[in-house]
C-alpha positions in Angstrom: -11.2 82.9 -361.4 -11.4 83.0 -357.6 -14.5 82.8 -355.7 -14.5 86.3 -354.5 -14.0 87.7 -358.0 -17.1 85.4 -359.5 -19.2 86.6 -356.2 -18.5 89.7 -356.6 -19.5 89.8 -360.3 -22.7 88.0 -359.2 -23.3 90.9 -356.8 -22.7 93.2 -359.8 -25.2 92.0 -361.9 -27.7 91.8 -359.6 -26.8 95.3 -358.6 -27.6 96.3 -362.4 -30.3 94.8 -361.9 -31.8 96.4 -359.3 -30.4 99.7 -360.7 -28.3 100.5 -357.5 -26.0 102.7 -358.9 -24.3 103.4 -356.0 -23.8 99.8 -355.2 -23.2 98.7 -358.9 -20.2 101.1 -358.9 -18.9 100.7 -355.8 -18.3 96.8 -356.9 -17.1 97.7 -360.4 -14.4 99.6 -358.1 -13.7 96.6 -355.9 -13.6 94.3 -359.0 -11.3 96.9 -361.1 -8.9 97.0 -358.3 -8.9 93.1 -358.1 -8.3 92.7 -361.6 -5.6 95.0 -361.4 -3.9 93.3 -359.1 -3.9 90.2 -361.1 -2.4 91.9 -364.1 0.3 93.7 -362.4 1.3 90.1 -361.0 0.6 88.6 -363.9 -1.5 85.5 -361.9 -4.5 84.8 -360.4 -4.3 86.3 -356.9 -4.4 84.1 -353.9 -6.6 84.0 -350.9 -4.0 86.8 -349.1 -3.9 88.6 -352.2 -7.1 89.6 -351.9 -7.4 90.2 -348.3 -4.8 92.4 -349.4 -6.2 94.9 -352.2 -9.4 94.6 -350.4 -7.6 96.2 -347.0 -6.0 98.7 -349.6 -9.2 99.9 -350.9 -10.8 100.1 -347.3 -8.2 102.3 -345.7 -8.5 104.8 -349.3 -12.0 104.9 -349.0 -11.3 106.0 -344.8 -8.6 108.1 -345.5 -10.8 109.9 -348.4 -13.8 110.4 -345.8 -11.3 111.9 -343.1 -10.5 114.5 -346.0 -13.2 115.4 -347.7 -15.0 115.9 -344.3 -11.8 118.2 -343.7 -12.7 120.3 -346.1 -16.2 120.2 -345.5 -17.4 118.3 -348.2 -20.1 116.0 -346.6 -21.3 114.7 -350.0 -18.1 112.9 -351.3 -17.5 111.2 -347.9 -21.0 110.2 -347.9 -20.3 108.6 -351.1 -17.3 107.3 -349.8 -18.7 105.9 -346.9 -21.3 103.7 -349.0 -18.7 102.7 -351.0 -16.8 101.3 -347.6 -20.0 99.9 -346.6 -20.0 97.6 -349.9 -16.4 96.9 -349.4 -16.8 95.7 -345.8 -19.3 92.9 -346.7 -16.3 91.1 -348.7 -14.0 91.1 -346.0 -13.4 88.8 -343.0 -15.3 89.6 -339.6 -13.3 92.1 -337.4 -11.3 90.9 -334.4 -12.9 91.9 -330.8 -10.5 93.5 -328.9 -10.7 90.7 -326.4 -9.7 88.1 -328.8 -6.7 90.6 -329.9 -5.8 90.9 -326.3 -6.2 87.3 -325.8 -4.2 86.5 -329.0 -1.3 88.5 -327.9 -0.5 87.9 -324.4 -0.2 84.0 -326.0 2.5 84.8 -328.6 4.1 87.1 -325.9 4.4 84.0 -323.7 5.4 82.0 -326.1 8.5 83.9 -327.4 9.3 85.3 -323.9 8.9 89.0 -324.8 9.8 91.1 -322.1 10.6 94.1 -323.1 9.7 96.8 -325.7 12.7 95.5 -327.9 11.0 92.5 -328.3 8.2 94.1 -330.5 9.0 92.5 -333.8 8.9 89.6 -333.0 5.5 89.6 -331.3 4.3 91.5 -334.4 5.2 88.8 -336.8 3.3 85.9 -334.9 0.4 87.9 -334.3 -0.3 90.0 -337.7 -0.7 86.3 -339.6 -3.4 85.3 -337.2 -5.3 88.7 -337.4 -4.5 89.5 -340.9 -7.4 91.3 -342.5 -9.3 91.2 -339.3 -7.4 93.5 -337.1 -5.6 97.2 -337.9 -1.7 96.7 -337.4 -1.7 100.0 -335.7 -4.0 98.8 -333.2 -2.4 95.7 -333.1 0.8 97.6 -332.1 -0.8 99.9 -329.7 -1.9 96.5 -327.6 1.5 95.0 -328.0 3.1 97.9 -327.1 1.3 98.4 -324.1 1.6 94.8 -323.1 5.1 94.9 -323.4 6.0 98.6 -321.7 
């Protein structure tokens, strides 16, 4: 078992414990999805794996807010939001934008991009160094500006 699962099985059963039902089921949701994962593959997921599912279940849980606050149901995206707030304290610290910037212009130098053609290449040096940290839309927004 990995260490994030058995953490995140410690933080359930404290979470019993303490009878916070929103936080109890927000981490049998992380851990079901984990779990998942592993069966469909039919291994124990690596590091990347669940940096991964974990990035999966973040960007439901946003795209679910954006939609229920569409259609003006404030209660469920509440919900959701706690459950992204749980979620959040298992994933890597987010990249500042200076560091993104910073990370960038190096792999631009150092395959010679000059031009917007030259995109996917800078992508595939720099979305292994930022993985789980960074958006990849963002990431492309700077790259693409940097490079137009």
């Amino acid at each position: 078992m990995s260490a994030l699962v058995v953490r995140i099985e410690a933080e359930l059963k404290a979470a019993m414990l303490a009878k916070a039902a929103i936080r109890r089921d927000a981490l049998r949701l992380i851990l079901s999805s984990l779990r998942s994962a592993e069966k469909e593959l039919q291994r124990p997921l690596s590091t990347d794996e669940e940096l991964l599912v974990l990035q999966r279940e973040r960007k439901r849980r946003l795209e679910a807010i954006e939609a229920f606050r569409a259609a003006d149901r404030e209660e469920q995206a509440e919900k959701e939001e706690d459950e992204l707030d749980v979620l959040e304290e298992f994933m890597p610290e987010p990249i500042s934008e200076d560091d993104l910037e910073r990370i960038v212009d190096e792999v631009i130098a150092e395959v010679g991009a000059t031009s917007l053609r030259d995109i996917g290449r800078v992508m595939a040096d720099v979305m292994p160094q930022v993985s789980g940290r960074a958006d990849g839309g963002v990431v492309s927004q700077i790259v693409k500006e940097k490079l137009a």
